[in-house]
FIFI-684105 format. One record per residue (C-alpha): residue in three letters; x, y, z. Coordinates in Angstrom, 2 decimals, decimal comma, padded with zeros to 5 digits. Each point is the difference from the previous one (the first is absolute). Layout:
N
<node residuo="ALA" east="X" north="Y" up="Z"/>
...
This chain:
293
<node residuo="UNK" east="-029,88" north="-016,56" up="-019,69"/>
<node residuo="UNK" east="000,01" north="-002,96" up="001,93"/>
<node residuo="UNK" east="-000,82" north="001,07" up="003,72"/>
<node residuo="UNK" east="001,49" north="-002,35" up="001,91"/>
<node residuo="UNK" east="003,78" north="001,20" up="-001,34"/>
<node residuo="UNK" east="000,51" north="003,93" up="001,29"/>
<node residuo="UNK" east="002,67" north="001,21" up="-002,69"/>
<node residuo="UNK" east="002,69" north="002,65" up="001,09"/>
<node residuo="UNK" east="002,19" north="002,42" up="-002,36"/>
<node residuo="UNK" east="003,31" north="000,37" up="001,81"/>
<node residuo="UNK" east="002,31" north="002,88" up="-000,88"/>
<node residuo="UNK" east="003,50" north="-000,36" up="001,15"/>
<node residuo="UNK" east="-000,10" north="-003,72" up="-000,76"/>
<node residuo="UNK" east="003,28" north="-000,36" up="-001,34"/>
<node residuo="UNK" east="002,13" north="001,53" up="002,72"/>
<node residuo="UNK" east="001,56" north="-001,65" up="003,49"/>
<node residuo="UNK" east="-002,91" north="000,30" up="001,92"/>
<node residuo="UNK" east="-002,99" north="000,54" up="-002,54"/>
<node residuo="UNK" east="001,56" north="-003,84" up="-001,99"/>
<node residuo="UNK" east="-000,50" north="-002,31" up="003,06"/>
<node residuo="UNK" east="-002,78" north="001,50" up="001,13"/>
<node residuo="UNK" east="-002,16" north="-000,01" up="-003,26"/>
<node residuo="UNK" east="001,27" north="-004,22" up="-000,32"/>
<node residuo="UNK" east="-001,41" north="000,03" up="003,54"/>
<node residuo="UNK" east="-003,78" north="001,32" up="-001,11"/>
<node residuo="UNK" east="000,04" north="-002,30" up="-003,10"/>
<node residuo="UNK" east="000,82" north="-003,11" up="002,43"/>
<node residuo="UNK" east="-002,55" north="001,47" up="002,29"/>
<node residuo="UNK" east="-002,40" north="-000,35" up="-002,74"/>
<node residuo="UNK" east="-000,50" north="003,38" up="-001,56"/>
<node residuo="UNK" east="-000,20" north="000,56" up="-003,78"/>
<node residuo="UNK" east="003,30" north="002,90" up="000,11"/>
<node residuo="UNK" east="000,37" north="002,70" up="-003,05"/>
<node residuo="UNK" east="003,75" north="000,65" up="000,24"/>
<node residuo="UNK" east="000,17" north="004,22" up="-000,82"/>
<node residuo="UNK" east="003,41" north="-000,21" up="-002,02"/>
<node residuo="UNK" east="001,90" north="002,24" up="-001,95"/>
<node residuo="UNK" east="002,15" north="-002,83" up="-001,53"/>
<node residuo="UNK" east="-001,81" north="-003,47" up="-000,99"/>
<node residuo="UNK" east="002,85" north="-001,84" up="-000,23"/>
<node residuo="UNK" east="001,40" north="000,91" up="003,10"/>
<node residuo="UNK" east="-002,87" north="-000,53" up="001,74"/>
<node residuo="UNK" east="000,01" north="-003,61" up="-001,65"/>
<node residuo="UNK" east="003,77" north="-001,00" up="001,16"/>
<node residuo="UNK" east="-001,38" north="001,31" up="003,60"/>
<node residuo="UNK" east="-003,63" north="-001,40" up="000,23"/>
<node residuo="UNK" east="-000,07" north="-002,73" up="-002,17"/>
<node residuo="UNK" east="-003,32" north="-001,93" up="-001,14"/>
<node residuo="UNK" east="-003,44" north="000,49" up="001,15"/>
<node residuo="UNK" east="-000,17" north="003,56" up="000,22"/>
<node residuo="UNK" east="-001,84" north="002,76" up="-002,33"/>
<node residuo="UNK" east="002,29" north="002,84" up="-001,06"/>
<node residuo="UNK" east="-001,27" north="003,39" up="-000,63"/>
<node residuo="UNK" east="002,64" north="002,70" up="-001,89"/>
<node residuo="UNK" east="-000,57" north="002,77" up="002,29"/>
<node residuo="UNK" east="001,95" north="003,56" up="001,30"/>
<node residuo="UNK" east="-000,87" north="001,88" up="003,31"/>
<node residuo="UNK" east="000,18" north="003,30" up="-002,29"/>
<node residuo="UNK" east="-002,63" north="-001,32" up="-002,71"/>
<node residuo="UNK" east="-004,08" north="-000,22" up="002,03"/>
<node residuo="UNK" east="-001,31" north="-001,60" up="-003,26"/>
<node residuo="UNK" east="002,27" north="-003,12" up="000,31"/>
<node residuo="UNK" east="-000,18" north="-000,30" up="003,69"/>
<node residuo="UNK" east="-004,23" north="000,11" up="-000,87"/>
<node residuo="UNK" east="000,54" north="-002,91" up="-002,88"/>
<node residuo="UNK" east="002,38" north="-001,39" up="003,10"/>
<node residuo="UNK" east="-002,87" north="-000,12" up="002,50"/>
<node residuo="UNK" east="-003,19" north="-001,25" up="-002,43"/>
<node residuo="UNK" east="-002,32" north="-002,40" up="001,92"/>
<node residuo="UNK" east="002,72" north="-000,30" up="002,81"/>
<node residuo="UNK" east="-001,25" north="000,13" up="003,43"/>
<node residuo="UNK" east="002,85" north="000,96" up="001,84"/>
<node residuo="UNK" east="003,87" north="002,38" up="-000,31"/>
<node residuo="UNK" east="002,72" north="-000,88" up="001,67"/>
<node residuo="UNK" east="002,59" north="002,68" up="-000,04"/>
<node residuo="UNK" east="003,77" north="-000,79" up="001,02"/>
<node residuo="UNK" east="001,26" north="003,65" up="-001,12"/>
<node residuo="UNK" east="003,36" north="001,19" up="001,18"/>
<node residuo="UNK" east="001,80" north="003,74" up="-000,38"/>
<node residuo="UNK" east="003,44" north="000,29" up="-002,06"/>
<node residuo="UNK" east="002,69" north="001,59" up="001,66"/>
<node residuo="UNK" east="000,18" north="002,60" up="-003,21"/>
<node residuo="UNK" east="-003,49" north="000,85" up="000,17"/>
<node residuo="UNK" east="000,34" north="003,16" up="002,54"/>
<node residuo="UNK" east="-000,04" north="002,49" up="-002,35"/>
<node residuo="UNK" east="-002,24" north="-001,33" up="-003,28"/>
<node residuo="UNK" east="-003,22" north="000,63" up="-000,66"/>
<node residuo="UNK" east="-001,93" north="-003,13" up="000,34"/>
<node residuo="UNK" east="000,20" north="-001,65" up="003,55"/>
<node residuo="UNK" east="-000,43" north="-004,12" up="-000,20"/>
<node residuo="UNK" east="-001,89" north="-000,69" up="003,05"/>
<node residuo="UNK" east="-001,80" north="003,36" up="-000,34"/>
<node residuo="UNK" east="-000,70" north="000,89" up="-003,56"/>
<node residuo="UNK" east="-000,18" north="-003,65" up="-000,88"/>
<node residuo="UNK" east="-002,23" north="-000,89" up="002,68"/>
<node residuo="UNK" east="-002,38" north="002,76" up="-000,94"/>
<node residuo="UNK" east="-000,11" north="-001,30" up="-003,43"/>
<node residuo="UNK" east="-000,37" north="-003,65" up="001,38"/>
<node residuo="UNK" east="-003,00" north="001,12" up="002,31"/>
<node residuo="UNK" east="-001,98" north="001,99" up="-003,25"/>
<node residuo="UNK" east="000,54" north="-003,08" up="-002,13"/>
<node residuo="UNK" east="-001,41" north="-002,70" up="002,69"/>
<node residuo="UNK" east="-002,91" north="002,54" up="000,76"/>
<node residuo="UNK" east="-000,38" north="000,04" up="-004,01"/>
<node residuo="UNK" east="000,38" north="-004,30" up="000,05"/>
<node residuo="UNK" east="-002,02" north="000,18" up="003,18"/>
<node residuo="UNK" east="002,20" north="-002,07" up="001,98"/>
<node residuo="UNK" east="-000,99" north="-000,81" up="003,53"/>
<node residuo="UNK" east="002,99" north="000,72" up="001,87"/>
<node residuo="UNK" east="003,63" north="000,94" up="-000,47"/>
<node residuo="UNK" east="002,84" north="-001,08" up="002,29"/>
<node residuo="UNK" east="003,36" north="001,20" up="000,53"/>
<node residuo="UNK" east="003,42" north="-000,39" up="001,18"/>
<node residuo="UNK" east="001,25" north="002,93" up="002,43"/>
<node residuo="UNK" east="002,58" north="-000,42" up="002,57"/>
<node residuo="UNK" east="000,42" north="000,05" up="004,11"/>
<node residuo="UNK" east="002,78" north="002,04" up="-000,40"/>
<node residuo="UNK" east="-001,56" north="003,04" up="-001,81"/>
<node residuo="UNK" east="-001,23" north="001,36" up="003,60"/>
<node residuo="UNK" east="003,71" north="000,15" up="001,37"/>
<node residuo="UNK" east="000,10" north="003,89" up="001,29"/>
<node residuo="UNK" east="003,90" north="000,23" up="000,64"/>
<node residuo="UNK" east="-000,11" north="002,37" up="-003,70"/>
<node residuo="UNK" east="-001,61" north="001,37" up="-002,38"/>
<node residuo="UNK" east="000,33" north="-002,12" up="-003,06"/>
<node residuo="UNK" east="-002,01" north="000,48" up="-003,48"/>
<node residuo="UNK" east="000,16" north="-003,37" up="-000,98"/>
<node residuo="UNK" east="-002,45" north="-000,81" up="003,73"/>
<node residuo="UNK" east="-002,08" north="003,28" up="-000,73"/>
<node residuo="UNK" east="-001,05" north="-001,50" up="-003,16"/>
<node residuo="UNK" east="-000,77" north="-003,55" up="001,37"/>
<node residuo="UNK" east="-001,74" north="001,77" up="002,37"/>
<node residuo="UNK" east="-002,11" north="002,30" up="-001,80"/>
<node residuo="UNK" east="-000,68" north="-003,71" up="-002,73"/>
<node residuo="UNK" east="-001,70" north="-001,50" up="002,98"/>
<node residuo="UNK" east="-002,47" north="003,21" up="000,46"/>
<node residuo="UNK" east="-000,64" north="000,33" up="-003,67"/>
<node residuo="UNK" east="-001,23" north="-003,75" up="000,50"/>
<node residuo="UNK" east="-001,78" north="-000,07" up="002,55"/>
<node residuo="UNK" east="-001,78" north="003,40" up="-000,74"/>
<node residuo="UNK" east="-000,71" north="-001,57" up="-003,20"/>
<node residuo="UNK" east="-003,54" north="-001,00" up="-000,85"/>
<node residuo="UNK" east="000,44" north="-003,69" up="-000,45"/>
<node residuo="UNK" east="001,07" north="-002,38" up="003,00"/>
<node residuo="UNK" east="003,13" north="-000,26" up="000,26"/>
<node residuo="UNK" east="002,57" north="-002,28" up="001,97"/>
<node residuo="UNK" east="003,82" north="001,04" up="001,10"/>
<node residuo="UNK" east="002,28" north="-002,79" up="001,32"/>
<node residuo="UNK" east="003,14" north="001,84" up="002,29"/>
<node residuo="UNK" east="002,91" north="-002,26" up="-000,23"/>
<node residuo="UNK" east="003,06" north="-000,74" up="002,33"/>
<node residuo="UNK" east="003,32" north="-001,10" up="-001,93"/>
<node residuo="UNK" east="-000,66" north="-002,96" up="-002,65"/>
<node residuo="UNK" east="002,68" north="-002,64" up="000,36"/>
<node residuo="UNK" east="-000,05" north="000,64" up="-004,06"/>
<node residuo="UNK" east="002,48" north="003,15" up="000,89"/>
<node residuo="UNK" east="002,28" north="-002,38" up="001,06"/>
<node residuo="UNK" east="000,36" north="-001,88" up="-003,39"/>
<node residuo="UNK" east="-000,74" north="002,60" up="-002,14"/>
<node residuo="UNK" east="002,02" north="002,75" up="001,64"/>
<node residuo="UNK" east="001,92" north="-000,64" up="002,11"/>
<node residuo="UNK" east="002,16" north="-003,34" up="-001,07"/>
<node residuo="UNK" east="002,62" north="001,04" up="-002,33"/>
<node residuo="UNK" east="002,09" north="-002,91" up="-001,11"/>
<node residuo="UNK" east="001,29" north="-001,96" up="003,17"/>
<node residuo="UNK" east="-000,49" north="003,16" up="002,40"/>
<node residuo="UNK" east="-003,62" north="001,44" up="001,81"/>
<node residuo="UNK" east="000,71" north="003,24" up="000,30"/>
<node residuo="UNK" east="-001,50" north="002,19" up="002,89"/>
<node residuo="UNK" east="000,17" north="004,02" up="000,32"/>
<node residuo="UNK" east="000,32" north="001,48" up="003,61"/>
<node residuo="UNK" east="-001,52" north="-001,49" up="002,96"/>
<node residuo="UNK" east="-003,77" north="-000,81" up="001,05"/>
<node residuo="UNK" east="-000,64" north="001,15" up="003,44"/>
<node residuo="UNK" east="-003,87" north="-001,57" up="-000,03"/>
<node residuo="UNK" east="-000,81" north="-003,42" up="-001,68"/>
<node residuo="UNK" east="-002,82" north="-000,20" up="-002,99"/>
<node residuo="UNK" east="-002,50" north="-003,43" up="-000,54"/>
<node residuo="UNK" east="001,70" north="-001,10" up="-002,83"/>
<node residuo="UNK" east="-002,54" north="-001,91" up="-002,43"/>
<node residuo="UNK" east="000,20" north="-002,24" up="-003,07"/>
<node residuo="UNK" east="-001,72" north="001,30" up="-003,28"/>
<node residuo="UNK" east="-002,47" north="-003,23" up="000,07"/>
<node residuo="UNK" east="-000,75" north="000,38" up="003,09"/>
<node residuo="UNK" east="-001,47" north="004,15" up="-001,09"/>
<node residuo="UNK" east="-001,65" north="-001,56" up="-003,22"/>
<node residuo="UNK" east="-002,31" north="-002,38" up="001,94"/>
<node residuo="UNK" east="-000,50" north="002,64" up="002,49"/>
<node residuo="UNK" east="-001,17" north="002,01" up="-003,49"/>
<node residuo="UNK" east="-002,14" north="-002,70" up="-001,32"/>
<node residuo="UNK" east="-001,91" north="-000,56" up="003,24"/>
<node residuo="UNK" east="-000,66" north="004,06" up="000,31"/>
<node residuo="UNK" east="-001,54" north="-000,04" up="-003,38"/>
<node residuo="UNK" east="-002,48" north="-003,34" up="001,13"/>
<node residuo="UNK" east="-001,33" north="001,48" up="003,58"/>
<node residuo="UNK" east="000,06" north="003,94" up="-001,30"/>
<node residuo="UNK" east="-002,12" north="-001,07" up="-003,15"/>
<node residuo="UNK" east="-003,52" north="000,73" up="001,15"/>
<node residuo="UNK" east="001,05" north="003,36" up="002,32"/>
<node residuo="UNK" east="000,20" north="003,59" up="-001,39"/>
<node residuo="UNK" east="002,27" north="001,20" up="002,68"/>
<node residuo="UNK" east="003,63" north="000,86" up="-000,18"/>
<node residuo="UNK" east="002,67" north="-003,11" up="001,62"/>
<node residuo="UNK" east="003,71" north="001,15" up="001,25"/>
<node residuo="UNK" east="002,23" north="-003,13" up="000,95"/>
<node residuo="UNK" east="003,22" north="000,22" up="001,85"/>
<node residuo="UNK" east="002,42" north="-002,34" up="-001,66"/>
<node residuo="UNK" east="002,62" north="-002,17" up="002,32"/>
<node residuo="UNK" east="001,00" north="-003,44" up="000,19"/>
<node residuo="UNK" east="000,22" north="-002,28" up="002,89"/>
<node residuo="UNK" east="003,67" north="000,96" up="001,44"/>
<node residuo="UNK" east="001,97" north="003,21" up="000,51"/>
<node residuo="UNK" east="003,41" north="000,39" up="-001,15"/>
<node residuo="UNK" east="002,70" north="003,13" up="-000,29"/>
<node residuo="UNK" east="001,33" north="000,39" up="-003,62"/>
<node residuo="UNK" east="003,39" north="-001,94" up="001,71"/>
<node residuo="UNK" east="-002,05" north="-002,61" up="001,51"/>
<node residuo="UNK" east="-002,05" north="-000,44" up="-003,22"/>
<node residuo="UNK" east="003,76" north="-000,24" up="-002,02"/>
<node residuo="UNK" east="001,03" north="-002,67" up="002,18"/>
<node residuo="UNK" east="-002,57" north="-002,34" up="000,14"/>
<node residuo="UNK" east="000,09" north="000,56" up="-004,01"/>
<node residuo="UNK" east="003,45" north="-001,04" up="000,16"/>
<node residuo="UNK" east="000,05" north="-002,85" up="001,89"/>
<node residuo="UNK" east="-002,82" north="-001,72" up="-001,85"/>
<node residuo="UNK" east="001,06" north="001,17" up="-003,15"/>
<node residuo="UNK" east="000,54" north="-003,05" up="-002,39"/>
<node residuo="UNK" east="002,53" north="-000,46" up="-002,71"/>
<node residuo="UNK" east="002,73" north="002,27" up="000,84"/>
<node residuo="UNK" east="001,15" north="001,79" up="002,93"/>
<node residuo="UNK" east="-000,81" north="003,74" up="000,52"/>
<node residuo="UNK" east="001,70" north="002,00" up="002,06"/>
<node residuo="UNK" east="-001,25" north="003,13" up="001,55"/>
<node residuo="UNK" east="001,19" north="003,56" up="-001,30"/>
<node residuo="UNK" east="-000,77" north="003,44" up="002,14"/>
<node residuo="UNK" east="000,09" north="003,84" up="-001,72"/>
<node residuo="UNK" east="-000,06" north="002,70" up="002,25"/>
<node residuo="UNK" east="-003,22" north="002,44" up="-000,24"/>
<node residuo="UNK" east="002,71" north="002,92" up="-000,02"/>
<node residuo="UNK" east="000,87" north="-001,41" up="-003,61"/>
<node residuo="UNK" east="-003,29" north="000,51" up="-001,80"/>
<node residuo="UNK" east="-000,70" north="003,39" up="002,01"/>
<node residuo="UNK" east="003,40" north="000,96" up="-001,63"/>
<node residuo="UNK" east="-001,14" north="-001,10" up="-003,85"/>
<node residuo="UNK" east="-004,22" north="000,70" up="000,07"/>
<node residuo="UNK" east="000,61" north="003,78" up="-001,21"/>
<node residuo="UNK" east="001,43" north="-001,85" up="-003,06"/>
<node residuo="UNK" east="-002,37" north="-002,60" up="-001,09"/>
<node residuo="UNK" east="-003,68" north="-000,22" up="000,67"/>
<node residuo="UNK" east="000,55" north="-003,87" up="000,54"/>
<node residuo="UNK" east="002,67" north="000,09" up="002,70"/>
<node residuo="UNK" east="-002,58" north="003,51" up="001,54"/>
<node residuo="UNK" east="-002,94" north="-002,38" up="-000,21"/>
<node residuo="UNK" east="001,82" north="-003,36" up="001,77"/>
<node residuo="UNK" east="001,35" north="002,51" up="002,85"/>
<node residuo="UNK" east="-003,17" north="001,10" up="000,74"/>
<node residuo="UNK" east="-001,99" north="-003,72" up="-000,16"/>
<node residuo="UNK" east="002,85" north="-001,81" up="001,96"/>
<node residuo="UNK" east="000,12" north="003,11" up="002,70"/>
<node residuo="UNK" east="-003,49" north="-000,01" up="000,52"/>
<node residuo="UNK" east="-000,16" north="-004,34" up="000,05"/>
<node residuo="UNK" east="002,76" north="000,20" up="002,40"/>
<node residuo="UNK" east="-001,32" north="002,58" up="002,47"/>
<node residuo="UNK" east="-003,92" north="-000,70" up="-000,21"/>
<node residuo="UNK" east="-001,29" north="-001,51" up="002,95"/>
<node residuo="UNK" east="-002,25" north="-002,74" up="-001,22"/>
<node residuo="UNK" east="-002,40" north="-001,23" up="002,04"/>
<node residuo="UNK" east="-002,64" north="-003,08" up="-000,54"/>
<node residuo="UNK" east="-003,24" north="001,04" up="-000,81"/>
<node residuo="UNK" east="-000,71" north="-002,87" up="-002,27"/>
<node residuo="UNK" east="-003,03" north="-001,44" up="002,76"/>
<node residuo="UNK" east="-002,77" north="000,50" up="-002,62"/>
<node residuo="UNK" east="001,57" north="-001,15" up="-003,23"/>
<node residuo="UNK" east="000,68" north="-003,05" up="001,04"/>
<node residuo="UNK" east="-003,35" north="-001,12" up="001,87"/>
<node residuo="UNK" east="-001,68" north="001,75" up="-003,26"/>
<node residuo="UNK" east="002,67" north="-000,90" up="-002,51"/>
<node residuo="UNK" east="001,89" north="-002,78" up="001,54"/>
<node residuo="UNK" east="003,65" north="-000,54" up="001,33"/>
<node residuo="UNK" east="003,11" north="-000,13" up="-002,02"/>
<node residuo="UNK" east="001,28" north="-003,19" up="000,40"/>
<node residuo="UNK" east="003,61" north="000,18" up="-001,23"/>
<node residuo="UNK" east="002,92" north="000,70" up="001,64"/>
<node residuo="UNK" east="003,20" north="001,45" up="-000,68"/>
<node residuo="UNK" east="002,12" north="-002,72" up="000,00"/>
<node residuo="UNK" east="-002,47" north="-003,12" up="-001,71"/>
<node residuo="UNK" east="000,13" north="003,38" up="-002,65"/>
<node residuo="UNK" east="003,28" north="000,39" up="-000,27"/>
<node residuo="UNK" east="000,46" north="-004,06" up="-000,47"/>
<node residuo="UNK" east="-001,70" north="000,28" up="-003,44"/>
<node residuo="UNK" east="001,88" north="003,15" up="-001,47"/>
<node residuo="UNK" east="003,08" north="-000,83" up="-001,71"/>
<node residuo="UNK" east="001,88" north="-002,07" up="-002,96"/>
């Protein structure tokens, strides 16, 4: 293996997050295994230059053939709204299986993708019980291990939250999160594998970018620098979801996420990863300016 290239297996590399992130350590200079259930999908998402593994949380043996003569996981893992009441648990059955098979590949470290929001205390929700029990089955774990807690990506605002000509928003934000841009995470990623590669210890990183907004705020800055088309700005009332959750697990697992965003006093506490990481760099609205038609 040539020593001067540290190689990474990412799994999760086709979804919002895990796809910019995993282009990120490839321009950063890593050799990147995308861990993909579908090669052509990964293809249309990736494109050219990266190695694809066939791969499936649930099966060790191809997560082992996965990790061969890799030196580093990333994990960007994320927990289905159905999942409450089946057997196998992504980000905990998964991530066992993923931590036996880079022991077995003896991979240096593993990182992972958790969340700021999974300490929020205002309820009792399964969906943060099991993010929070992933992050002790890592770090307990006998291999070094590094777990990245992010604020809101501006992704969401793309991804989820523009729907045709309208950004819609779901109650009201009484606190304001440090909203952060996907590239901005993935160098943050690729620097934490380059100064964490000759320590054994365990690494937690705070996630937040360089300027708070509320969930309104964030909209309309989104909107005004939006290019192509005009959006306009479209409200639901919290009541409505709290009324429709006992009747689908999606609508039950949005209530729950959006109450907790828009109630959970964020705070910065992003000091360290940026003198040991370095500081996200792009803002909300130079973002926004490059999103559209």
């Amino acid at each position: 293996m040539n020593t001067t290239i540290r190689s990474i297996a990412v799994v999760g590399a086709t979804g919002m997050l895990g796809a910019p992130v995993t282009k990120i350590l490839k321009q950063e200079g890593f050799s990147v295994t995308a861990v993909v259930r579908d090669m052509q999908k990964a293809q249309r998402k990736l494109g050219a230059g990266f190695y694809l593994s066939k791969g499936n949380l649930k099966d060790k043996n191809s997560l082992r053939t996965a990790f061969t003569d890799v030196d580093y996981v990333y994990l960007s893992l994320s927990t289905a709204p159905d999942e409450k009441n089946k057997r196998f648990k992504t980000e905990i059955d998964g991530l066992k299986n993923v931590i036996e098979a880079a022991k077995s590949a003896r991979v240096k470290r593993i990182g992972m993708l958790s969340s700021l929001v999974k300490d929020y205390d205002g309820f009792d929700w399964w969906v943060f019980d099991i993010k929070r029990e992933a992050c002790k089955i890592l770090l307990d774990a006998d291999i070094p291990a590094t777990i990245f807690y992010p604020s809101s990506f501006f992704e969401n605002l793309t991804n989820l939250q523009l729907k045709g000509k309208r950004v819609v928003m779901a109650g009201e934000q009484t606190t304001k999160s440090w909203w952060i841009a996907a590239n901005d995470y993935g160098k943050q990623v690729a620097e934490s594998f380059r100064v964490n590669k000759n320590h054994n210890e365990n690494r937690e990183y705070p996630v937040q970018g360089p300027e708070p907004y509320s969930m309104e705020e964030a909209i309309d800055q989104f909107i005004k620098h939006y290019p192509g088309k005009t959006l306009k700005k479209s409200k639901a009332p919290m009541w409505v979801f709290s009324l429709l959750k006992p009747f689908s697990a999606s609508i039950d697992f949005q209530y729950h996420i959006l109450s907790a965003i828009n109630q959970y006093d964020e705070q910065f506490q992003s000091e360290h990863t940026w003198e040991t990481l370095g500081k996200p760099e792009t803002h909300l609205a130079a973002w926004t300016k490059n999103q559209g038609e």
